[in-house]
N, C-alpha and C positions, 0 to 999 in steps of 0.2 A: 767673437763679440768682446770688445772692451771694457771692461767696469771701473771706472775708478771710483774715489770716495763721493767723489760730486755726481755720478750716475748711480749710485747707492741709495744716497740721499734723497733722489728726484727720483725714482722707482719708489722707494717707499712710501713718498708725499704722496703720489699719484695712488697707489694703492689703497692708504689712507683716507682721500676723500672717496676712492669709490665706496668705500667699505663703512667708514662713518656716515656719506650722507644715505647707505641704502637703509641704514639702523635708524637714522633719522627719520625715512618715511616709513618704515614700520612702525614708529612709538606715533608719527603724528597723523595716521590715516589706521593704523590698526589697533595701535594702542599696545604694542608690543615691545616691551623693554630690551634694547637690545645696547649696551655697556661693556665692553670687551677691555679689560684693565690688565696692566701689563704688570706681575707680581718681582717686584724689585725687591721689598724690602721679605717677603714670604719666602722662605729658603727652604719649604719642602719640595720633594723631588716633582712632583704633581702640579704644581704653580710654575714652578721655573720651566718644565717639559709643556707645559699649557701657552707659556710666554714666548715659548720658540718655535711653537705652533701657529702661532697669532704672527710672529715676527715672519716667518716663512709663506703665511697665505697673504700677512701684507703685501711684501718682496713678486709674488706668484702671477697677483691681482693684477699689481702694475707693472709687471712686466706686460703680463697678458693687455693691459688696455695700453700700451706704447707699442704696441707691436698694432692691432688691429686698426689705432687711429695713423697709424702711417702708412697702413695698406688704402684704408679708406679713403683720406686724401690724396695718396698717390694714385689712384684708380679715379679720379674725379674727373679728371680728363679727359678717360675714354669714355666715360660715362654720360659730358656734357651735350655730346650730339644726340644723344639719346632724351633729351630734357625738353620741353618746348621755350619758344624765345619771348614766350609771355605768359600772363597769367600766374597764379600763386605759385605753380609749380617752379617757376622761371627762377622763383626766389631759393630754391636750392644751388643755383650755381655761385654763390657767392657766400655762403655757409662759412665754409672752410678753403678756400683757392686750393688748388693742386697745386705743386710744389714746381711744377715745371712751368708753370706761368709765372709766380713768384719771382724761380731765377731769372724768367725773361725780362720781367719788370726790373732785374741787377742793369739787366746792357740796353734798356728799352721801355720809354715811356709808357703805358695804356690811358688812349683816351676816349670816351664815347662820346657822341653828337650823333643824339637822333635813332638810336639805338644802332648806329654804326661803332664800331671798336678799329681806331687807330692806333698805330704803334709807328713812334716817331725814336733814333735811337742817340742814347748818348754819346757823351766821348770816347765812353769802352767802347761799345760797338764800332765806332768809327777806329778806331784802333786793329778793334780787331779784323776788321774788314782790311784796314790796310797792310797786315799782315798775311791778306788770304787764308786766316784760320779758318775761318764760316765753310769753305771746302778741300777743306782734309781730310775728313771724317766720313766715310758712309760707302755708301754705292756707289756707282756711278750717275743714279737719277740723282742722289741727294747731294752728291757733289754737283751736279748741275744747279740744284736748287739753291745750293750755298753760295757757288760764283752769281745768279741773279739776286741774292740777296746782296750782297757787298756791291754789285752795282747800282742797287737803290739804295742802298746805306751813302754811298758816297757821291753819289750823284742826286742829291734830293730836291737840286732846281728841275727836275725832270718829273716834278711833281707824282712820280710812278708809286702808289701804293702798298703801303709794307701789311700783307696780311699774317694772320692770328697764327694759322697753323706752321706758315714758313719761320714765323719768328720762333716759335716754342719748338719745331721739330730740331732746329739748326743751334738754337741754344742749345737745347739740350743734348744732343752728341757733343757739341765744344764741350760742354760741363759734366758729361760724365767721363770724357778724355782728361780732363783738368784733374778733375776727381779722384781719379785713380793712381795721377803720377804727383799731386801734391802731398800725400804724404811723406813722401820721401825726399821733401824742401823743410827742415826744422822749423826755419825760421817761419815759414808759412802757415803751418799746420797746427802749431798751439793757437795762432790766434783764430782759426779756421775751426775748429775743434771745440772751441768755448762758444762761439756763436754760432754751434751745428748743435750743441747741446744746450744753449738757452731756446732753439728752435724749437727739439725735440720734445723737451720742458715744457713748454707755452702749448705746443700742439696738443698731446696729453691731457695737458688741463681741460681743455679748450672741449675735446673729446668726454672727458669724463663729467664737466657737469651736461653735456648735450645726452649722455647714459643718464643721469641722475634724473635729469626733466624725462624722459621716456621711461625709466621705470618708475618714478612718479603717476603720469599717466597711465601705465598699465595699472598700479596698483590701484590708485583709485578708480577707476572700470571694475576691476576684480572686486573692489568693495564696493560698488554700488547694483551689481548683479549679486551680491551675494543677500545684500538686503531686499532688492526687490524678489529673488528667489524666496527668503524667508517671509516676506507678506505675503505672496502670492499663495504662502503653506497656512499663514494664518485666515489668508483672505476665503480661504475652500473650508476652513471650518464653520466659521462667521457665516458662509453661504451656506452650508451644512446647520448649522443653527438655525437659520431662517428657515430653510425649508421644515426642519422638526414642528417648528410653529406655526407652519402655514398647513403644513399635516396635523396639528391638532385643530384648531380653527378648522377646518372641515369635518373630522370626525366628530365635533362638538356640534356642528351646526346639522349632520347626520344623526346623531341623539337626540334634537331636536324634535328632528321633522318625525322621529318614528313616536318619539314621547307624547307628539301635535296629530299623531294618527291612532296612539291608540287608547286616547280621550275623547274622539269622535265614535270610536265602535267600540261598544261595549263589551262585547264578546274577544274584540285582540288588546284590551286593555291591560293585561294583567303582562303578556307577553313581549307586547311592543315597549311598554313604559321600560321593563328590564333589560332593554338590547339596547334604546337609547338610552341609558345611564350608565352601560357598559361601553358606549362609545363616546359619551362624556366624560367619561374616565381615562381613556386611553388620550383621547384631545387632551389633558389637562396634563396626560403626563409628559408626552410629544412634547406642549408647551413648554413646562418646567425643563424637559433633554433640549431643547432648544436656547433658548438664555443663561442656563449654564454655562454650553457651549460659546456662547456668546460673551459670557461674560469674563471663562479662561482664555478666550483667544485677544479679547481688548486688550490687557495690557501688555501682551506680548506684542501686538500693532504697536502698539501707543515708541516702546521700547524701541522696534527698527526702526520706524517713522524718526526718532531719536539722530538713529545711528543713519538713518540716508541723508539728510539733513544736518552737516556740521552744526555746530557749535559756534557763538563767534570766537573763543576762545582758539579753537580750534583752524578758524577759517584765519585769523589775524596769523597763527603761525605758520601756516601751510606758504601764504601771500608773501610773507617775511622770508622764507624760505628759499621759495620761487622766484623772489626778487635778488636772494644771493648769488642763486646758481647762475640767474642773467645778468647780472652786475658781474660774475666770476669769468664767464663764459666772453662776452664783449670785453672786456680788460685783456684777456690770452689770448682774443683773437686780432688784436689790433696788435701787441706783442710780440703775436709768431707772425703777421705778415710783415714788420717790421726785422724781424730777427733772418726770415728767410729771404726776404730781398738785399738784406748788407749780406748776407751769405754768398745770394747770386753773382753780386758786386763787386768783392774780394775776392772769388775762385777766378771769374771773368778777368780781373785788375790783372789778378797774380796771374793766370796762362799768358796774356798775352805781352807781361811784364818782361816771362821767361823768355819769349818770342824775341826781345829787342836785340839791338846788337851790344847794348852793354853791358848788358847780363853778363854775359861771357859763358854761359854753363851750356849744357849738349842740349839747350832748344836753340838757342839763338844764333844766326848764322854766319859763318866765317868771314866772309866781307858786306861790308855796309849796301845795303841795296838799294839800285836808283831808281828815283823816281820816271816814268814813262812819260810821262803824262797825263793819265788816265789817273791820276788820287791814289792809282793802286803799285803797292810795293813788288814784285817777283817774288816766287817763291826762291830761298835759300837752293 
């Protein structure tokens, strides 16, 4: 793995937003101060070993989120057959493109009409085609596959159809042929190099605030189950107070009836009046354990009802927030599909530049090669 100062740089940045905007939704959905300061001018040992702790989980972070956002959209490909061709879900295949469509988009228009995807190709591809590059590369089926694409590439009054998977499987073997012996062209490689890593850059970002908005939403889930968990603890007492009440109310009303029976007989009068005034007493007290209850549990309600219910204070930053990460998120994604299609386009350019005959270097071949007829050049 190569690192130079400009891959330092852009691993830490990415690090950095993950890391900053997760402390940003802890203070603004939990209210948890999270301030991680880098101790420059503090020269005890404990600050400066604190600061290269912090520097090293930056560095950790974003490596870890450049690595996982390159898997993810490199996997998005095998992933799209698996998607349906409508409905909300349909809207993941355009998220973040896979990177092997991208490059196809270097040597090959995409167009839809009607929800059909055409692919009509450039001048590189017609280049490449006329070098018979499209089947050098593969098996023997996929070298088949490569001579019927260069004959729809060059023959395109024959109206014949250039589909999705032939263009991306066939790009992609040219491009990671390309891939692998451009490094070893100078002249090619620095400029190939700075536009694989503003790629990588853009992708990154593009990833880390799409994490930032999903741990956003989990967190606030986790804080609104946690509030409704905490009324649901207030709401069992409040009911537990009620009933205290509705159990004195009947012992009261049980003191009653036996007070109201034993001033009709004379002989259970002395008896009865003393057992209803002992169950007027217990009613009164039930009532009093009741409204207590009631009355400690209100403002603890009152309190999460508080906390499930933002604030607008609260809701304007959260919106503010969430509007940066999608303003951050569409800026790197129009960036990296920008970055990896001049990518596609340059490796493509340069393979089949090498291919000419005036290269002069060990791709290109010894005598100039005649045309047949057929648009297409002989292999060397």
């Amino acid at each position: 793995m190569e690192l130079d100062l400009t891959d330092i740089g852009q691993t830490l940045a990415i690090g950095s937003v993950v890391v900053v905007g997760f402390g940003a939704w802890l203070y603004l959905l939990l209210d948890i101060p999270v301030t991680p300061r880098l101790a420059v001018s503090d020269k005890s040992p404990f600050r400066l070993a604190a600061s290269a702790v912090l520097i090293a989980a930056l560095f950790a972070v974003g490596i870890l989120a450049e690595d996982v956002s390159k898997d993810v959209v490199g996997k998005q490909s095998s992933l799209r057959p698996t998607l349906p061709s409508s409905g909300w879900l349909s809207s993941l295949r355009s998220i973040l493109p896979p990177d092997d469509e991208l490059q196809a988009e270097g040597a090959f228009t995409r167009s839809e009409d009607g929800g059909k995807v055409a692919w009509s190709p450039h001048p590189v591809a017609k280049r490449l085609a006329e070098r018979q590059i499209f089947q050098r590369y593969g098996s023997d089926e996929e070298r088949k596959q490569g001579r019927e694409l260069e004959d729809k590439i060059l023959h395109a009054s024959k109206n014949a159809s250039i589909g999705q998977d032939e263009v991306v499987r066939a790009t992609a073997r040219v491009y990671s042929q390309a891939h692998a012996i451009l490094p070893q062209q100078d002249k090619y490689y620095t400029e190939l190099r700075r536009i694989e890593s503003r790629a990588d850059f853009t992708r990154s970002f593009c990833f880390a605030c799409l994490l930032l908005l999903g741990i956003g939403f989990v967190i606030l889930i986790a804080r609104m189950l946690m509030c409704l968990v905490s009324l649901l603890r207030q709401a069992s007492s409040l009911s537990a107070g009620t009933g205290c009440i509705c159990t004195g109310l009947i012992e009261i009303a049980r003191g009653q009836n036996y007070i109201a029976i034993g001033r009709k007989y004379v002989s259970l009068r002395r008896e009865y009046i003393a057992i209803g005034r002992q169950y007027i007493a217990r009613g009164r007290a039930g009532i009093r354990a009741g409204l207590s209850q009631i009355a400690g549990g209100w403002p603890q309600i009152q309190l999460w009802l508080g906390q499930l219910f933002p604030t607008k204070t609260r809701l304007i930053r959260c919106s503010l927030f969430v509007a940066a990460l999608l303003i951050g998120f569409y800026s790197g994604r129009k960036a990296f599909i920008f970055e990896q299609r001049q990518h596609g386009t340059k490796v493509l350019a340069f393979w089949a530049a090498i291919h000419e005959p005036s290269f002069g270097g060990p791709f290109a071949p010894t005598t100039q090669p005649k045309n047949d007829g057929s648009g297409r050049q002989p292999l060397k």
